[in-house]
N, C-alpha and C positions, 0 to 999 in steps of 0.2 A: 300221349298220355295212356300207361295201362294201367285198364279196368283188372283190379284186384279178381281172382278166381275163386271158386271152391269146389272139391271133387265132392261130387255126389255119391251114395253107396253103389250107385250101377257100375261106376269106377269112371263115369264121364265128366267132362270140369262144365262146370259154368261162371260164367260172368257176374259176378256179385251186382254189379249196376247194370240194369236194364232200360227199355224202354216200353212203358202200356200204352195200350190203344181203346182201352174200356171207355166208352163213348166219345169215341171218335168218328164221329159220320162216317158212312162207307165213302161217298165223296170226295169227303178232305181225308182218306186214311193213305193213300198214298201219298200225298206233297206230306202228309206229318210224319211217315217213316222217311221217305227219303230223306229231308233234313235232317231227323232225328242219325241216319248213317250217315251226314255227311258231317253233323257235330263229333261223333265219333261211335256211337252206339255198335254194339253187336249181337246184342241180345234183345229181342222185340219179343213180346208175349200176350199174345189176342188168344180168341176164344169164338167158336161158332156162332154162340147166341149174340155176340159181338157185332153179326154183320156185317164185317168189314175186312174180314182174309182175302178177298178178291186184292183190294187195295193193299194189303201187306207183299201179298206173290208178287205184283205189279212193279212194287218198288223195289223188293229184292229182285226181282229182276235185270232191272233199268239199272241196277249202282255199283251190277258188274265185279260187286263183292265178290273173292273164292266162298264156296259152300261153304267150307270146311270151316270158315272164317266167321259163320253166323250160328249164333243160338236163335231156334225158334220152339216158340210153345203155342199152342193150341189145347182147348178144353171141351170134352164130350158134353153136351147140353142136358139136361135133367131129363127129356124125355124123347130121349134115345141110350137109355141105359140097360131096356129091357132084352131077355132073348139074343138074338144076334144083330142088334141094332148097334152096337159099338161097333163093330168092324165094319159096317157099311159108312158111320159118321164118319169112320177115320178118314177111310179114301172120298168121301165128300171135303172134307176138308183139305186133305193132300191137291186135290184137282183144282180148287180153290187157290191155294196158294205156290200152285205152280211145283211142287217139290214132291219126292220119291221120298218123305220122309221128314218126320218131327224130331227134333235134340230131345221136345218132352211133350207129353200128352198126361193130360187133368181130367181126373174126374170134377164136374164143376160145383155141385151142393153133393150132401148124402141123400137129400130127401126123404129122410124116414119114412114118412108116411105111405112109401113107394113101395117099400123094401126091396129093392132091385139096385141101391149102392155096390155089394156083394156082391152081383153077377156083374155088375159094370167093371169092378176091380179085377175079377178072374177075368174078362174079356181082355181087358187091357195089358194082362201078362203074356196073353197069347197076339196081341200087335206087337208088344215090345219081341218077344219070339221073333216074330212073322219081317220083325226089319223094318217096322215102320213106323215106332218110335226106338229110339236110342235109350231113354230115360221115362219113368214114368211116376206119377204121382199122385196126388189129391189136392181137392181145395176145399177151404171150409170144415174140413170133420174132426170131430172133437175127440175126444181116445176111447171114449166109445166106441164111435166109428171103425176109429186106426184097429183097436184091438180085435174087432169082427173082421177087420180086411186079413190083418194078418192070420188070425186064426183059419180063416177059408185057403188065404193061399200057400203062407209061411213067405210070402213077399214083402217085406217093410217100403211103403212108396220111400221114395226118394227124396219129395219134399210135400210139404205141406203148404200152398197157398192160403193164406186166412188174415182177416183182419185185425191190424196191426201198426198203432201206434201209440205214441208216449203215454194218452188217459184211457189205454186199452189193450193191455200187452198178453193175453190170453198164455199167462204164466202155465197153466197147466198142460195143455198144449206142448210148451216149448219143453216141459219136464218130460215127457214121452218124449220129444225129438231128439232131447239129448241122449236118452235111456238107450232111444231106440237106433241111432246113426240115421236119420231121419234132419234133414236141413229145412228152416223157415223160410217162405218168401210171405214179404209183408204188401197186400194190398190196403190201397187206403194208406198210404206211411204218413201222409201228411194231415189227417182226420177229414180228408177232402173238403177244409174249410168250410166245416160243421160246426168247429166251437175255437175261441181265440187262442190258439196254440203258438202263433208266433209274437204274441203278447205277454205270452207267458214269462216271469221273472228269468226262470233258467235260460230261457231258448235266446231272449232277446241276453241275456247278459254276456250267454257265449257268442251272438252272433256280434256283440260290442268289440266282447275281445280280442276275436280273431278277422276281423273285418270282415265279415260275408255274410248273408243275408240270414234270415231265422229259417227259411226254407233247407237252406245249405245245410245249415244245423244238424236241422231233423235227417237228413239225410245222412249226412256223416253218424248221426248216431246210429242208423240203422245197421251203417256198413260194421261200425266197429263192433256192434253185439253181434255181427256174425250174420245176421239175417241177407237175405236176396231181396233187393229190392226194385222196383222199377216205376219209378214218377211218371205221371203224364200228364202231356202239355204238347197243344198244336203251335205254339209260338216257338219258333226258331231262336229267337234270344234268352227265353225261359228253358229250354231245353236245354242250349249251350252252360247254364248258371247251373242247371241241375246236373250236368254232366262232371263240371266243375269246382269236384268235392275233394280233391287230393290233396291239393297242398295246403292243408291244415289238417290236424289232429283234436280230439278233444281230449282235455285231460278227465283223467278218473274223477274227480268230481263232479265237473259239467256233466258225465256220462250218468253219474250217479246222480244229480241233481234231475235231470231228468227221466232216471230211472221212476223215481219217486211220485214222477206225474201219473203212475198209474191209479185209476180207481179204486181197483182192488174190490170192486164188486160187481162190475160188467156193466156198469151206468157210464163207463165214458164208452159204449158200443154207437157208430154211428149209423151203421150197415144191419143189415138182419140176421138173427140170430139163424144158426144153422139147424136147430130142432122146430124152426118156425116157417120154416122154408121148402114148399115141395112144388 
């Protein structure tokens, strides 16, 4: 089965389906990658404050995969953004997960209240420089944000992690993505079963039609608006179900039907807001 691509502006491709490890025990973070590659995954995307890159290196280690064969991401922590504290996270996290190098590196909130998103953003253009990420980008920042980063660098990130699904589609956002050649990654695609999404008329109607589950759904809608996404799930069986999303299609209504689940006033947010967050 190939996972659908998209070229990034750094000019590198990634894999449209992923796999997260956002609370995933340090623990169990290795047996839930390694499965997660041996259902087919190539794109895994943790995060320092994550605690658990020991167990991601571990598994890519052990599954023997070519390098070249793996997307990984990693994200700078809110308070290591200051000074020259991003280039030391990096190679902390490098060491961590065994590798000479990230596919992509996140900034992980903006933190307003820090004011040091800005210098985390110019750090991060001189890793990517420096060879030790390939690709670089954001999470969470609104075009406030985006338009301060780029102003300081004249660097457009690459993508934008933020949260993102059907009663919460941070349209404004995606309008600077498109503006900007700037690609979505949706965390949270599923509302992290915060509120009944696979109940929902649209979800459950398309997952009638096409026989697969309301989860499947949402995920295929993800893929097909274009967005990067990446479920997570330490069950080997749920991994496999979320992996397989290809052999169906939704049509423009179902997409549209639950286009329409959006709020439209940030009341379907389940996660915290990114100006509330330091």
């Amino acid at each position: 089965m190939t996972v659908p691509t998209i070229t990034l502006n750094s000019g590198h491709v990634i894999p449209q389906l992923g796999f997260g490890v956002f609370l995933v025990p340090a623990d169990e973070a290795e047996a839930a990658v390694s499965s997660a590659l041996e259902v087919g995954y190539r794109h895994i995307d943790t995060a320092a404050i994550y605690k658990n890159e020991e167990g991601v290196g571990a598994a890519i280690a052990k599954s023997g995969i070519p390098r070249d064969e793996l997307f990984i991401t990693t994200k700078l922590w809110n308070d290591r953004q200051a000074g020259e504290e991003p280039h030391a996270a990096i190679r902390e996290s490098l060491d961590k997960l065994g590798l000479d190098h990230v596919d992509l590196y996140l900034t992980h909130w903006p933190t307003p209240e820090k004011g040091t998103f800005v210098n985390a953003w110019e750090k991060l253009v001189e890793i990517r420089d420096a060879g030790l990420a390939r690709s670089i980008g954001v999470s969470n920042h609104l075009p406030e944000h985006l338009d301060a980063v780029v102003e300081a660098t004249g660097v457009v990130p690459a993508v934008d992690q933020i949260e993102l699904h059907p009663a919460y589609q941070q349209r404004d956002v995606l309008a600077w993505g498109a503006e900007h050649g700037m690609h979505i990654e949706s965390w949270g695609p599923l509302g992290q079963g915060k509120y009944p999404l696979f109940e929902n008329p649209a979800v459950a109607a398309a997952a009638e039609a096409h026989g697969v589950t309301p989860a499947q759904v949402v995920i295929r809608w993800h893929l097909q608006r274009g967005f990067i996404v990446f479920p997570k799930s330490s069950s080997p069986q749920r991994q496999a179900q979320n992996f397989d999303v290809f052999g169906f299609e939704l049509t423009a209504d179902e997409v549209a039907a639950i286009d329409a689940l959006d709020t439209g006033d940030g009341s379907g947010r389940v996660g915290t807001h990114p100006l509330e967050f330091n």
